[in-house]
Biopython code that builds the backbone (N, CA, C, O; Angstrom):
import numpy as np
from Bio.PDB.StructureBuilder import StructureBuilder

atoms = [
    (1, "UNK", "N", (-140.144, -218.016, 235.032)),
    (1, "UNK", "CA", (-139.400, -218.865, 235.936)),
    (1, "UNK", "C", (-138.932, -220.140, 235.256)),
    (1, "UNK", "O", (-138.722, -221.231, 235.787)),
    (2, "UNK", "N", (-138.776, -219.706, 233.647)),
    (2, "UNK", "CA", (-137.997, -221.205, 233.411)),
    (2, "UNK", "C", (-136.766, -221.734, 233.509)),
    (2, "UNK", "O", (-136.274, -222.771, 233.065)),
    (3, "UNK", "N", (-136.204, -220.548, 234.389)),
    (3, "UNK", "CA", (-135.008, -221.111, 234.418)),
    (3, "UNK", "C", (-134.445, -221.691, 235.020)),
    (3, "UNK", "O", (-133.218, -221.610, 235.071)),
    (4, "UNK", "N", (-135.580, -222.981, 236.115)),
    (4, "UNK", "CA", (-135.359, -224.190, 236.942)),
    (4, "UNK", "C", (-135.314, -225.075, 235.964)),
    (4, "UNK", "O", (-135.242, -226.215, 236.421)),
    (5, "UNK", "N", (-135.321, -225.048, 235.229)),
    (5, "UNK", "CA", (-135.485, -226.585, 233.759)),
    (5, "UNK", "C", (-133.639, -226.585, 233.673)),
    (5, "UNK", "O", (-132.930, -227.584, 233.555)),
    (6, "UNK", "N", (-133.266, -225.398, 233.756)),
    (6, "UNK", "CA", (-131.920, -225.943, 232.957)),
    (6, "UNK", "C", (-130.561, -226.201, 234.295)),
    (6, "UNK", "O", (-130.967, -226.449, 235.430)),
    (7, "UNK", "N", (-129.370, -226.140, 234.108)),
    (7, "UNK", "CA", (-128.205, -225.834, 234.635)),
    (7, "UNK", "C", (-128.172, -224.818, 235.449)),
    (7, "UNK", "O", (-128.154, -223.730, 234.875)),
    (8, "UNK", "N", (-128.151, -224.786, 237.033)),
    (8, "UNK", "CA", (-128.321, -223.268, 237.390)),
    (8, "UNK", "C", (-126.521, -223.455, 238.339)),
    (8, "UNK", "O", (-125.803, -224.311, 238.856)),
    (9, "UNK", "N", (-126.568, -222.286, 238.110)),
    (9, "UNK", "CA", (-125.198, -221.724, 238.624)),
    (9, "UNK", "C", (-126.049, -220.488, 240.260)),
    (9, "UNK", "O", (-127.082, -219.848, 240.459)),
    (10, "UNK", "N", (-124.539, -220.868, 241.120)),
    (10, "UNK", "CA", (-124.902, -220.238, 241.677)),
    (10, "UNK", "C", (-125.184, -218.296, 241.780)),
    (10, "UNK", "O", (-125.841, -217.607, 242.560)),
    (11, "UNK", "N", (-124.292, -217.954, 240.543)),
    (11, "UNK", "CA", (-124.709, -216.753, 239.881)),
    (11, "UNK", "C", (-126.100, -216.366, 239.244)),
    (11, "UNK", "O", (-126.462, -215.203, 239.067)),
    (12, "UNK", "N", (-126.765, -217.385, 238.952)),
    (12, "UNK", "CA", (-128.107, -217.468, 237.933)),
    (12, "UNK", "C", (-129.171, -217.161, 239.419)),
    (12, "UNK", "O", (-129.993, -216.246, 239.368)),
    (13, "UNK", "N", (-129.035, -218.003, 240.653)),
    (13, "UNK", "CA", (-129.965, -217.857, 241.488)),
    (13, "UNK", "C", (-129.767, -216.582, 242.173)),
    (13, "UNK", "O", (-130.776, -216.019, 242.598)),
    (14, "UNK", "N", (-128.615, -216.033, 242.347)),
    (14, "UNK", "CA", (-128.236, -214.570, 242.865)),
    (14, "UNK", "C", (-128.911, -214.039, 242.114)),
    (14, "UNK", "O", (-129.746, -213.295, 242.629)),
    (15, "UNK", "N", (-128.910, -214.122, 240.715)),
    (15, "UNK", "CA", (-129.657, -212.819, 239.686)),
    (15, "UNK", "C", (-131.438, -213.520, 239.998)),
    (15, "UNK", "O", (-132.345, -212.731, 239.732)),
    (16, "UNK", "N", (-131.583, -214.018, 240.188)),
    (16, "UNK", "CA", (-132.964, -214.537, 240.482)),
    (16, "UNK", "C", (-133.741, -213.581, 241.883)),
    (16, "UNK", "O", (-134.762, -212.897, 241.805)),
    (17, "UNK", "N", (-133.041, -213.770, 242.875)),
    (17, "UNK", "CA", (-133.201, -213.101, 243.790)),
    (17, "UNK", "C", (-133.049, -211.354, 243.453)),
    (17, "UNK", "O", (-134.061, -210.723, 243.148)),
    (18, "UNK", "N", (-131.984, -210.817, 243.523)),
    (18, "UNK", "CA", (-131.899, -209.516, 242.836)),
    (18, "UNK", "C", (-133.039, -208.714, 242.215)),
    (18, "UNK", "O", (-133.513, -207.612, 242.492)),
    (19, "UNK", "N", (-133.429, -209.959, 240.945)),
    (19, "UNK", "CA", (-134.995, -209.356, 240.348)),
    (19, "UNK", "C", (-136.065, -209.607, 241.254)),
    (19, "UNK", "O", (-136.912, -208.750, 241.507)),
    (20, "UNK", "N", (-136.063, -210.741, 241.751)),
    (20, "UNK", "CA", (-137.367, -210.983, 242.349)),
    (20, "UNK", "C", (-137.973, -210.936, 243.762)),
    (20, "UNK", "O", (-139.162, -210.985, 244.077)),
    (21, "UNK", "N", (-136.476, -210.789, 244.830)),
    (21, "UNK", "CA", (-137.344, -210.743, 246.242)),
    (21, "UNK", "C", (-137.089, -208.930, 246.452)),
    (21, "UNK", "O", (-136.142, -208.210, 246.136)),
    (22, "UNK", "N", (-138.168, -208.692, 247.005)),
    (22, "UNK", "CA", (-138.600, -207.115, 247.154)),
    (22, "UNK", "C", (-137.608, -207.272, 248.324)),
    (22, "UNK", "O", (-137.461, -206.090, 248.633)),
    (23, "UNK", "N", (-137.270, -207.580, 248.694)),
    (23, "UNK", "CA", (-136.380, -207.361, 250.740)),
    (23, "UNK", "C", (-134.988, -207.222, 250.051)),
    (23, "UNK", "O", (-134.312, -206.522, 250.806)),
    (24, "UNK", "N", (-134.057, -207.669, 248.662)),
    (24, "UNK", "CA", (-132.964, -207.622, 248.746)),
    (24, "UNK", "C", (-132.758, -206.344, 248.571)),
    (24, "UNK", "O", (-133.640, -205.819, 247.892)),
    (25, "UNK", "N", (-131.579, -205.353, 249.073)),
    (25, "UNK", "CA", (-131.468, -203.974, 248.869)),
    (25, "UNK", "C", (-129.748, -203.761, 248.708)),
    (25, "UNK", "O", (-129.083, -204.791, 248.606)),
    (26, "UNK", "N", (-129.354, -203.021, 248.696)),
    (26, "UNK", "CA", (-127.821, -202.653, 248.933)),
    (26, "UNK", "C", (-127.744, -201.561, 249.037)),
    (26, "UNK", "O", (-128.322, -200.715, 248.354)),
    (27, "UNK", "N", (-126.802, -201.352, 250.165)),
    (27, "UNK", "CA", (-126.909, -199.827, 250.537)),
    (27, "UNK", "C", (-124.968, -199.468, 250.950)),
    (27, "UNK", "O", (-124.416, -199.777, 252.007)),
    (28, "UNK", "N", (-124.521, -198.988, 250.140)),
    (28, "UNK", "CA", (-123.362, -198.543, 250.078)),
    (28, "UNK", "C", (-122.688, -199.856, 249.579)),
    (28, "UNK", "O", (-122.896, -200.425, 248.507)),
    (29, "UNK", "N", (-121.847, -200.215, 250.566)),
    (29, "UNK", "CA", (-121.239, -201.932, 249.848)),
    (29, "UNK", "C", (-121.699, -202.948, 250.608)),
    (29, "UNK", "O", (-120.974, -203.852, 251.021)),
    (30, "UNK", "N", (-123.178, -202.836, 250.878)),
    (30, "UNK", "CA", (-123.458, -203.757, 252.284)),
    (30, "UNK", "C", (-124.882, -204.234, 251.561)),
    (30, "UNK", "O", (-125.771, -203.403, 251.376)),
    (31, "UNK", "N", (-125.073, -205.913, 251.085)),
    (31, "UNK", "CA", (-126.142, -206.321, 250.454)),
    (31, "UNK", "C", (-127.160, -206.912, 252.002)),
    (31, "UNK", "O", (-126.778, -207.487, 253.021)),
    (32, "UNK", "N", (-128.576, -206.440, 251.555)),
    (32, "UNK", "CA", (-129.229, -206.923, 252.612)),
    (32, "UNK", "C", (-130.230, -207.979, 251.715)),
    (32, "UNK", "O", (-131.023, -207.639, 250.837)),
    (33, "UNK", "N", (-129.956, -209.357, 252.201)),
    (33, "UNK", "CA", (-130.930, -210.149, 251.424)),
    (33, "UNK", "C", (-131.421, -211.196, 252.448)),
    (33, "UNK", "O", (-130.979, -212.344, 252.421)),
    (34, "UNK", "N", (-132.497, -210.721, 253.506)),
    (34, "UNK", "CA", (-132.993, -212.008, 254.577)),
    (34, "UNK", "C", (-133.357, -212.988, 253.918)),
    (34, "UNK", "O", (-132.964, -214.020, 254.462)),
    (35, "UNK", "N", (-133.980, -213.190, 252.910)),
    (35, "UNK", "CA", (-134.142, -214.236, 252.264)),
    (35, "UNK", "C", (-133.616, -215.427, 251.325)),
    (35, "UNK", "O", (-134.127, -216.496, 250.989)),
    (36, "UNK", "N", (-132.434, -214.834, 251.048)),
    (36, "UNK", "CA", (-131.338, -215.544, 250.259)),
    (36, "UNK", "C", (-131.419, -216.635, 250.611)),
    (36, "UNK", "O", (-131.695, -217.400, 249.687)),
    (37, "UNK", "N", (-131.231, -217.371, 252.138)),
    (37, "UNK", "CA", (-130.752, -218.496, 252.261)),
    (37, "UNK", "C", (-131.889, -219.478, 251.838)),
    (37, "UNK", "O", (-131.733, -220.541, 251.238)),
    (38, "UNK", "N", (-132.840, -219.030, 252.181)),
    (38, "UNK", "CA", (-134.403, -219.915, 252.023)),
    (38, "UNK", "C", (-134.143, -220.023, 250.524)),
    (38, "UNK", "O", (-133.897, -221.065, 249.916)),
    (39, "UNK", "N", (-134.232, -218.810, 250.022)),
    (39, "UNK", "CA", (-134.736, -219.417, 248.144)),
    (39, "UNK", "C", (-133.895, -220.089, 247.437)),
    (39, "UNK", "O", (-134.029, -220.881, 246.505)),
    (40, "UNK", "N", (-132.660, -219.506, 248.223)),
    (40, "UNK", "CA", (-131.449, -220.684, 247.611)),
    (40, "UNK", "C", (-131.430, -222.293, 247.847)),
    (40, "UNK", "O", (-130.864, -223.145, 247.161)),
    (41, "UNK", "N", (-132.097, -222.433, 248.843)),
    (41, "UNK", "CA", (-132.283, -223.678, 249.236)),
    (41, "UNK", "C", (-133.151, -224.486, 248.971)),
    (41, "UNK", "O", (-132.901, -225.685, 248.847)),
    (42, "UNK", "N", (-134.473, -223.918, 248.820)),
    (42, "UNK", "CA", (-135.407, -224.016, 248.209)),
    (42, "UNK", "C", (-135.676, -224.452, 246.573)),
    (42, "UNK", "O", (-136.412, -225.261, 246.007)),
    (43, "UNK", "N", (-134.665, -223.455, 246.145)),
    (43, "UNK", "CA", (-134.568, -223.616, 244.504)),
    (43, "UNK", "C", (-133.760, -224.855, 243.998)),
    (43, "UNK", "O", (-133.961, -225.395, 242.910)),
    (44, "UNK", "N", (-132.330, -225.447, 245.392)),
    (44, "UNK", "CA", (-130.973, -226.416, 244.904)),
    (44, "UNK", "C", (-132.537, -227.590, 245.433)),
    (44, "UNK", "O", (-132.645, -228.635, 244.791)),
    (45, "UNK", "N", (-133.396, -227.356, 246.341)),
    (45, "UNK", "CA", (-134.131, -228.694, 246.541)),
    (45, "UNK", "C", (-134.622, -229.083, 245.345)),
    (45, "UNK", "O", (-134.401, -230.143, 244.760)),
    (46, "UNK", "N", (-135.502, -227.902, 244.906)),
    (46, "UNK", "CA", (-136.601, -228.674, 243.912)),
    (46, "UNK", "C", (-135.562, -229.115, 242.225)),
    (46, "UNK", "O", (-136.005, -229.834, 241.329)),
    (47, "UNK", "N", (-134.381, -228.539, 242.224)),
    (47, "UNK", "CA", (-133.509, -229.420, 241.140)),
    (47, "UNK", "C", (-133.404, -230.718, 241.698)),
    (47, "UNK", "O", (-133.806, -231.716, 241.101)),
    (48, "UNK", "N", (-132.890, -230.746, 242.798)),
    (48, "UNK", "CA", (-132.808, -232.304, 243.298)),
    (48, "UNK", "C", (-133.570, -232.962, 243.068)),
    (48, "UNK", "O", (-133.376, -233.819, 242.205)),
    (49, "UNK", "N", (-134.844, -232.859, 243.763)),
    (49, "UNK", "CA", (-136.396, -233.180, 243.406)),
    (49, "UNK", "C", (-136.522, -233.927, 242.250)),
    (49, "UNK", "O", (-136.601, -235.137, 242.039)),
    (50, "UNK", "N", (-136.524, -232.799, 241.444)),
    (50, "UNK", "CA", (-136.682, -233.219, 239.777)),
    (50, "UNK", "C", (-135.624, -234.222, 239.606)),
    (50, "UNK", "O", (-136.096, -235.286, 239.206)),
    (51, "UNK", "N", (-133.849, -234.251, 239.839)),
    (51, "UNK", "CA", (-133.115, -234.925, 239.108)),
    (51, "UNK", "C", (-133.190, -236.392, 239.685)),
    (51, "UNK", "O", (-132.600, -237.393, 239.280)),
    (52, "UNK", "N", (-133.986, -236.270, 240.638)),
    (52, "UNK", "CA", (-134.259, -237.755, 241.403)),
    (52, "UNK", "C", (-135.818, -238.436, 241.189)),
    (52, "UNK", "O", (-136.199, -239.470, 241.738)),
    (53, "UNK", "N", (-136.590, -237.622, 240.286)),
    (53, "UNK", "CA", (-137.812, -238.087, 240.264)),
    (53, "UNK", "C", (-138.772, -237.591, 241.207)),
    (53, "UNK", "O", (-139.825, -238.178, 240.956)),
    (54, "UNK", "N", (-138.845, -237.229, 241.649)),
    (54, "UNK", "CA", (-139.267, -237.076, 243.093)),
    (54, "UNK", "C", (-140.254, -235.942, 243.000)),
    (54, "UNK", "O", (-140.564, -235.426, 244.074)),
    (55, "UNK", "N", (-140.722, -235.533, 242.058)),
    (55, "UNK", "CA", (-141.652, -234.518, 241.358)),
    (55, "UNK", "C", (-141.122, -234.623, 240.361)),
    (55, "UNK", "O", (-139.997, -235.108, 240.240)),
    (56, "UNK", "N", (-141.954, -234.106, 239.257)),
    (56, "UNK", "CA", (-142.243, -233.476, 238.382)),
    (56, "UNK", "C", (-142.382, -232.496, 237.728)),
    (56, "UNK", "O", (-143.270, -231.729, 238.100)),
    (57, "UNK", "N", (-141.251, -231.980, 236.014)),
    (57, "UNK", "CA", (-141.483, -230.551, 235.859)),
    (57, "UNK", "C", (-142.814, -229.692, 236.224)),
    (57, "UNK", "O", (-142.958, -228.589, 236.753)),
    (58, "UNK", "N", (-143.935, -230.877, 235.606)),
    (58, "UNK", "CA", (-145.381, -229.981, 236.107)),
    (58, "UNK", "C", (-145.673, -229.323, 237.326)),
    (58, "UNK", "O", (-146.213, -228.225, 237.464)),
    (59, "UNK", "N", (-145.127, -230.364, 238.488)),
    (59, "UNK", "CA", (-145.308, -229.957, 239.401)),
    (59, "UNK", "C", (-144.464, -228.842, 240.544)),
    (59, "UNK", "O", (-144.466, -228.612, 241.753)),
    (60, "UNK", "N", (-143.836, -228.395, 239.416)),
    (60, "UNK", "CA", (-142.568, -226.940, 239.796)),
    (60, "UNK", "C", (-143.564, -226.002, 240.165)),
    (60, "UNK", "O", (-143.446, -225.430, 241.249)),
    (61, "UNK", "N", (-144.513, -225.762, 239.438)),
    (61, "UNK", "CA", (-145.229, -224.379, 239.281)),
    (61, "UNK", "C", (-145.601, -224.064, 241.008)),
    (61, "UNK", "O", (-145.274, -223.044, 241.615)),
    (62, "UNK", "N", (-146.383, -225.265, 241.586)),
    (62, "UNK", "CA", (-146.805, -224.971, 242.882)),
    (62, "UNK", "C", (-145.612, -224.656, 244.038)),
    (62, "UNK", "O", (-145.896, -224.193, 245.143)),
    (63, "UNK", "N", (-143.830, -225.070, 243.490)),
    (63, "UNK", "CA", (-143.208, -224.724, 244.268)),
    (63, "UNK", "C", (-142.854, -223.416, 244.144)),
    (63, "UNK", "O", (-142.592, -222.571, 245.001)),
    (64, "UNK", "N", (-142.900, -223.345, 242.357)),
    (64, "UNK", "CA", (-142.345, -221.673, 242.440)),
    (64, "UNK", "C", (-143.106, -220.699, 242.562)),
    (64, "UNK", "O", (-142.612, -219.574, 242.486)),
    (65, "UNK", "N", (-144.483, -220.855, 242.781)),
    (65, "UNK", "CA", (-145.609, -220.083, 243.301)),
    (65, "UNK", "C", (-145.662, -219.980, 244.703)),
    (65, "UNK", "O", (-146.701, -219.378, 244.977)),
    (66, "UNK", "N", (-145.307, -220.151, 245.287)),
    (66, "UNK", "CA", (-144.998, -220.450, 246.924)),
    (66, "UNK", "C", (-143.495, -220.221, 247.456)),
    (66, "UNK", "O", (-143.282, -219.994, 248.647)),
    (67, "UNK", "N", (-142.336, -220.303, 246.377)),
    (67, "UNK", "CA", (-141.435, -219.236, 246.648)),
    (67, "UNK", "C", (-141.805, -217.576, 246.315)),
    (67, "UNK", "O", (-141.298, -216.716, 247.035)),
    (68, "UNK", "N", (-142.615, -217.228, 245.310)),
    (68, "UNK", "CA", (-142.951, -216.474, 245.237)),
    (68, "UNK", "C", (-144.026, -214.970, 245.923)),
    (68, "UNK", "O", (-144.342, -213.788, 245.787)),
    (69, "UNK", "N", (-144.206, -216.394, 246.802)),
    (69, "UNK", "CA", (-145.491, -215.932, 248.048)),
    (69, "UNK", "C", (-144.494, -215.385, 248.879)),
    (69, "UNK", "O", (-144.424, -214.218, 249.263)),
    (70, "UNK", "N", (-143.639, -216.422, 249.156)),
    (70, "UNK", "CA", (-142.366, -216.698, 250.470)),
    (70, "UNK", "C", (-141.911, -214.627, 250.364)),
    (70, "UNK", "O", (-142.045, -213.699, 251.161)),
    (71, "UNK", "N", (-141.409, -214.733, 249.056)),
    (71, "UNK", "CA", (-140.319, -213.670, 249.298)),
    (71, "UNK", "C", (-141.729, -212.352, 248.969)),
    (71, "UNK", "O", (-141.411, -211.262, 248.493)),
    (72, "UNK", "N", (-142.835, -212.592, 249.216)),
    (72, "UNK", "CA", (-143.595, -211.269, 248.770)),
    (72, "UNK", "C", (-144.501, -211.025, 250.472)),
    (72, "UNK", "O", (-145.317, -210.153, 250.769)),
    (73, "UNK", "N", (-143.971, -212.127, 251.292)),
    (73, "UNK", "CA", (-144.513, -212.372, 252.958)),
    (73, "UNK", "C", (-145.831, -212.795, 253.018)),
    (73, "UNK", "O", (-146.686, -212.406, 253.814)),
    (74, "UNK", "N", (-145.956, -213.666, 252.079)),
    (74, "UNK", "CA", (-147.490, -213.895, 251.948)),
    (74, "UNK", "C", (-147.843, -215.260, 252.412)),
    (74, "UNK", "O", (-148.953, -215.759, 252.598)),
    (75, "UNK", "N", (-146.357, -215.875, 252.592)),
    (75, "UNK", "CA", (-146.125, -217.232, 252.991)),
    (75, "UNK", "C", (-144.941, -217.773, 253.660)),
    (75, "UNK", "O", (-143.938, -217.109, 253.398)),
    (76, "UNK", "N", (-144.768, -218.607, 254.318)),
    (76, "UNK", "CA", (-143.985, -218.752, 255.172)),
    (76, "UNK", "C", (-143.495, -220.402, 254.401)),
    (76, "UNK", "O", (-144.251, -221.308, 254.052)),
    (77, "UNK", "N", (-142.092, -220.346, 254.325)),
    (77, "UNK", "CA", (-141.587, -221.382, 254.089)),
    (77, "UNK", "C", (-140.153, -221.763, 255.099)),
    (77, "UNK", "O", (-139.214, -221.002, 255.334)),
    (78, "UNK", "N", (-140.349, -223.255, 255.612)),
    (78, "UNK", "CA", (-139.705, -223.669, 256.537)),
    (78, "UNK", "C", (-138.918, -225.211, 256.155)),
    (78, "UNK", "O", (-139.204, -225.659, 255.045)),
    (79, "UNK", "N", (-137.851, -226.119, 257.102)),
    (79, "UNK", "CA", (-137.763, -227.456, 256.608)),
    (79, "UNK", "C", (-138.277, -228.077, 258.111)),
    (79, "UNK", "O", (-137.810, -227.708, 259.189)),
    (80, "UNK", "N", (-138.775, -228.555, 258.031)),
    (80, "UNK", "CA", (-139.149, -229.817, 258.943)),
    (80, "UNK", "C", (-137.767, -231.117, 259.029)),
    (80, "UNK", "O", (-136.902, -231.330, 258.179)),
    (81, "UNK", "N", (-138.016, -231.935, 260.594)),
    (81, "UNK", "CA", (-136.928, -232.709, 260.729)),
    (81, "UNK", "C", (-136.377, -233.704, 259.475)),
    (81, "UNK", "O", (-135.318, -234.316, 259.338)),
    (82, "UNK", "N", (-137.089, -233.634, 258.971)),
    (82, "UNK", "CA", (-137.082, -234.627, 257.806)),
    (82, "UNK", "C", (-136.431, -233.919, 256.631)),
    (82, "UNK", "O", (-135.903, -234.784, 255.932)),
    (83, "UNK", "N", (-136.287, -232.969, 256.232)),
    (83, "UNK", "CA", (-135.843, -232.471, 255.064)),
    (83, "UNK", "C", (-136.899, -231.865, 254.037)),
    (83, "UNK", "O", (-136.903, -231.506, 252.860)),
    (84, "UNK", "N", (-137.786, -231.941, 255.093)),
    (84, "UNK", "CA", (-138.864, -231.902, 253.697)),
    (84, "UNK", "C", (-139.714, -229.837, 253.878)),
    (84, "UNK", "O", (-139.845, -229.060, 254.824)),
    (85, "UNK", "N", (-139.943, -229.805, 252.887)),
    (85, "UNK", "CA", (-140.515, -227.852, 252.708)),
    (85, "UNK", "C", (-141.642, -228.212, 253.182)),
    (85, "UNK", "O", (-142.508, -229.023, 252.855)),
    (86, "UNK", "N", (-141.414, -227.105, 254.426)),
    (86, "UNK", "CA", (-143.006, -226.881, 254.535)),
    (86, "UNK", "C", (-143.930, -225.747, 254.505)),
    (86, "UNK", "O", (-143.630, -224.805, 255.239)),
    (87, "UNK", "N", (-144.821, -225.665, 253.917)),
    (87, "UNK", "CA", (-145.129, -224.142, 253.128)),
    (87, "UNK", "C", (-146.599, -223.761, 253.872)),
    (87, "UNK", "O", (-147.608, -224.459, 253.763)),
    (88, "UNK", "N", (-146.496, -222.315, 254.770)),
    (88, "UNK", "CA", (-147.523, -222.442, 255.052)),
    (88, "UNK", "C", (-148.383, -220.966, 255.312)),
    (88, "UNK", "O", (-149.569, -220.992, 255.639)),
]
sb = StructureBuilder()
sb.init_structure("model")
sb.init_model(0)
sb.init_chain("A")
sb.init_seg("    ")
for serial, (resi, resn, name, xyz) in enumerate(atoms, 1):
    if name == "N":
        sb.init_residue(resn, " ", resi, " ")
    sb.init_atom(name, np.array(xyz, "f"), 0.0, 1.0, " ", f" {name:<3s}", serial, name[0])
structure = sb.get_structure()
């Protein structure tokens, strides 16, 4: 998962998803991905995060371990009024 350190395109997080959430499928010309919107959002936060200080590379691991939960249903990730992830 290092590829939150660099430049992400919104092509890079599509291929992210693709490999990694078990729910995305495609079936004729019709992509099924319930989760897209969360990890996408999830993933443009914690760049923000980082490019504002606001965490720390170190402290990526516990987000991308918990997207990782997210898309395997082991965890539930939400935003609260505030903007802020709440992982639970």
């Amino acid at each position: 998962m290092g590829f939150i350190m660099k430049t992400l395109t919104r092509q890079d997080i599509l291929a992210y998803i693709r490999t990694n959430d078990p729910s995305y499928e495609i079936d004729g010309n019709t992509i099924h991905a319930p989760k897209a919107f969360m990890i996408n959002s999830v993933i443009l936060w914690c760049m923000k995060m980082l490019k504002t200080n606001k965490i720390q590379s170190n402290e990526m691991d516990f987000y991308l371990q918990s997207l990782s939960a997210f898309m395997r249903d082991e965890a539930n990730l939400s935003w609260d009024d505030q903007d802020n992830l709440v992982i639970s």
